[in-house]
N, C-alpha and C positions, 0 to 999 in steps of 0.2 A: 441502598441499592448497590450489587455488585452483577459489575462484568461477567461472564465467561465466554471462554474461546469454545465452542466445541467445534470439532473436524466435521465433515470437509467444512474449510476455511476459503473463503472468497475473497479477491480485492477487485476493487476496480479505480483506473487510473480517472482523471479528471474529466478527460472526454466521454468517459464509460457512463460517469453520472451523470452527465448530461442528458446522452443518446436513451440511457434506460430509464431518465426521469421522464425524457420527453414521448419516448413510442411505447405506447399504449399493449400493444401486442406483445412486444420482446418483455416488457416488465411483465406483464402476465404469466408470461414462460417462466420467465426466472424465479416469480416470488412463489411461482409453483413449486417448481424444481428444487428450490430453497429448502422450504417449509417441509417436503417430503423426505430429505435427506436429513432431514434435524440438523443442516450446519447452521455455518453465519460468514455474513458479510463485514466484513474488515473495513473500515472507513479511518482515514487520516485525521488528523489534526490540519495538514498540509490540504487535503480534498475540502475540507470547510472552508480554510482561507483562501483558496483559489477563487471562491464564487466572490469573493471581494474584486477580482479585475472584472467582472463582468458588471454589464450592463443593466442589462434589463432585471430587475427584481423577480417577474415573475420564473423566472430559471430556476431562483433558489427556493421559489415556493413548490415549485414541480420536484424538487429535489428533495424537500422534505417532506413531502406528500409520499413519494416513493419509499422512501425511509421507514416514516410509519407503515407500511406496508410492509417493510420487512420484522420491523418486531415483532417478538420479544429477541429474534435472531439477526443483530445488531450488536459488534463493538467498535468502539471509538477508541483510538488511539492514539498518546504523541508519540511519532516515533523518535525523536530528539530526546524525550525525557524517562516515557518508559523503560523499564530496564526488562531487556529479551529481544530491543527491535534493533535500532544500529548500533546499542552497546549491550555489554555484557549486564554492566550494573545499573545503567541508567543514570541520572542526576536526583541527588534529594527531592525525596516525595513532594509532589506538588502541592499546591491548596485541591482539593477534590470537589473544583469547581462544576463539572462537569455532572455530578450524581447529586449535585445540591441543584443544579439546573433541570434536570429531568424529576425531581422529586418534587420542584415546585411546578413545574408541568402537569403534574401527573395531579397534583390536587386542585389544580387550578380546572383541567378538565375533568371533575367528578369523576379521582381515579382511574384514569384511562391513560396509558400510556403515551407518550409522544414525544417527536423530535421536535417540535415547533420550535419555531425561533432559534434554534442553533445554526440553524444555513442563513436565512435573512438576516441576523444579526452581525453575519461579515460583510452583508450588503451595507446595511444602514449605517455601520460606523465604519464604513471604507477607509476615513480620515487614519483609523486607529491600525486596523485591519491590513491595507494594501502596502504601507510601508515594512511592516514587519515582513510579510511575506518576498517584498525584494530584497529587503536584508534576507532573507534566506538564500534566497537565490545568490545571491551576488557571493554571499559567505562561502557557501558550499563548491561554488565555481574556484572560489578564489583558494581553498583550502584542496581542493582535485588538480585544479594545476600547479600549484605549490609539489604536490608530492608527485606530479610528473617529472619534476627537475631530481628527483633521491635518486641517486645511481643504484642502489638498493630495491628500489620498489622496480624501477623498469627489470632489474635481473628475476627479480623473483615471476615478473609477468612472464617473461619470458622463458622462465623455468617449465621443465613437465613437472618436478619431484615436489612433492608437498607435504614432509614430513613438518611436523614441529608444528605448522602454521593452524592456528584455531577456524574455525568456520566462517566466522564472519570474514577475515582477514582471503581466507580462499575465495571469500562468493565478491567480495570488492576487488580482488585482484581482476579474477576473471570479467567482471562488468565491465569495469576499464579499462582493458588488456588492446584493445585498439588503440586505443586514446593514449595509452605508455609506450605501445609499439612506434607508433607514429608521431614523432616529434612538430610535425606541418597541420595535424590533424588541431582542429579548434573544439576547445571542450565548453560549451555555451551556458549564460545563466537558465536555458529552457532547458540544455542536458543536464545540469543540477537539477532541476525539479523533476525531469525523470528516473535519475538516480535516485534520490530521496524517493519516491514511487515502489521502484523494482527491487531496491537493497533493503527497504524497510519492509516489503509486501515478501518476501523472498524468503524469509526464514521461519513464515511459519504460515502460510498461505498452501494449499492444493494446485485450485488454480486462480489464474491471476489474466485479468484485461490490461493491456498495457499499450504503448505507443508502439509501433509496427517493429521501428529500430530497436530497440530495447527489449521485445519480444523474444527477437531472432537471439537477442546477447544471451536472454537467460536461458533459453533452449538450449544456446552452443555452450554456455555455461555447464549446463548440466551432464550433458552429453562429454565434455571435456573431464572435469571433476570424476565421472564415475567410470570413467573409460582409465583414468591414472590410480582408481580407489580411494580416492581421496576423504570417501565421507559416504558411511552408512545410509545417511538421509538422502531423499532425491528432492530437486528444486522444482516450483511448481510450475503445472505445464501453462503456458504464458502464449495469451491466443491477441491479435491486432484486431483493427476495427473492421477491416475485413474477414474474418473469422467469427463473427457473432455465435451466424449460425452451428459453426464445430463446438463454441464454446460449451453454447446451451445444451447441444448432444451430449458433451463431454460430462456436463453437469448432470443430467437428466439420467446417465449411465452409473454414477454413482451408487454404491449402495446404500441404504439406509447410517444413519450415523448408529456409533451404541453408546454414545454417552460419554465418551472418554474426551478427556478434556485436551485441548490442543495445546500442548507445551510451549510454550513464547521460545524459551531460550535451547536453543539445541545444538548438540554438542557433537564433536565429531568422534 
């Protein structure tokens, strides 16, 4: 079983899979809208272990109901490990847990594709599950504020000129260019998991469902970057939970995909 990204590329932040697991109508739109344009939806490693702080089980079975409904137009992702999402290289190739899991799926239901049990499975073993996911948070918080105190990183936020600087290093400046600007400003373990959200869905995503504040970052993101010329590529247009409806227009306006495979790692 292998991967691929094809364009348009979709993400959706934590609260996205919810709302489009749970309403019936919008998922309709979209797995339309999906399936017409030949792309795919981008899904986390991060969006699976989040249904671990949740409650109710039946969330993550609505989540992976919705799921199957978007294959075969489906990639999972770690952004921490793959290489093309927040690093260049990534970390040594993992166990390829993930296509041994789907492949036993796959024969367990007479061949038929499916996500089953990759969302409930962060429910049922919570015990294993919700702790790592705060160790993320807390990590990533504690690693963004850390590099608020580099008298280096605040300069360069502060800079317009972006010679030298590679892509990833531009689109993480600009994310946190508030957050470096303002020494009073609190950077939180939920802004961590936004971050990890917008900086992993950011570089190789069209468009992207995001938390409202972080929406506004990647649009001014964009809008800043290509106004200084800093990079060929544009950032994806990034809609809040009040924007459903722009989104699915946004989607819907698309042209068909041709095939062409979406590049994970892009270069300035």
């Amino acid at each position: 079983m292998q991967q691929t990204l094809l364009s348009p590329v979709v993400y959706f932040d934590h609260w996205a899979v919810r709302r489009f697991s749970e309403l019936a109508g919008i998922q309709d739109r979209f797995v339309r809208a999906l399936h017409r344009a030949g792309g795919t939806l981008l899904v986390s490693l991060t969006n699976l272990g989040e249904f671990s702080l949740m409650i109710d089980r039946r969330q993550a079975i609505e989540a992976e109901q919705f799921f199957d409904r978007v294959l075969p137009s489906l990639y999972i992702a770690d952004f921490g490990a793959d290489p093309g999402f927040l690093q260049e290289q990534g970390r040594p190739q993992r166990d390829d847990w993930l296509a041994v899991a789907m492949c036993d799926e796959w024969r367990a239901n007479g061949n038929r594709l499916s996500v089953n049990g990759l969302i409930t499975n962060s429910v049922d073993e919570r015990g294993i599950v919700e702790p790592a996911v705060r160790e993320l948070k807390a990590g990533v918080a504690a690693a963004i504020n850390a590099i608020r105190n580099d008298p280096e990183r605040v300069r360069l936020a502060r800079a317009d000129r972006t010679e030298g600087a590679n892509f990833r290093d531009l689109l993480q400046n600009e994310l946190l260019r508030d957050f470096m600007l303002d020494p009073r400003s609190e950077f939180s373990e939920n802004d961590a998991m936004d971050f990890n959200h917008s900086m992993g869905s950011c570089v190789s995503c069209d468009i992207v469902l995001l938390d409202a504040r972080w929406a506004h970052k990647v649009n001014a993101a964009d809008r800043r970057l290509q106004a200084a010329g800093a990079t060929r590529h544009r950032l994806p247009r990034a809609f809040s939970q009040r924007e459903i409806d722009q989104f699915l227009d946004a989607l819907e306006a698309l042209p068909p995909s041709d095939g062409t495979l979406r590049p994970v790692l892009i270069r300035v």
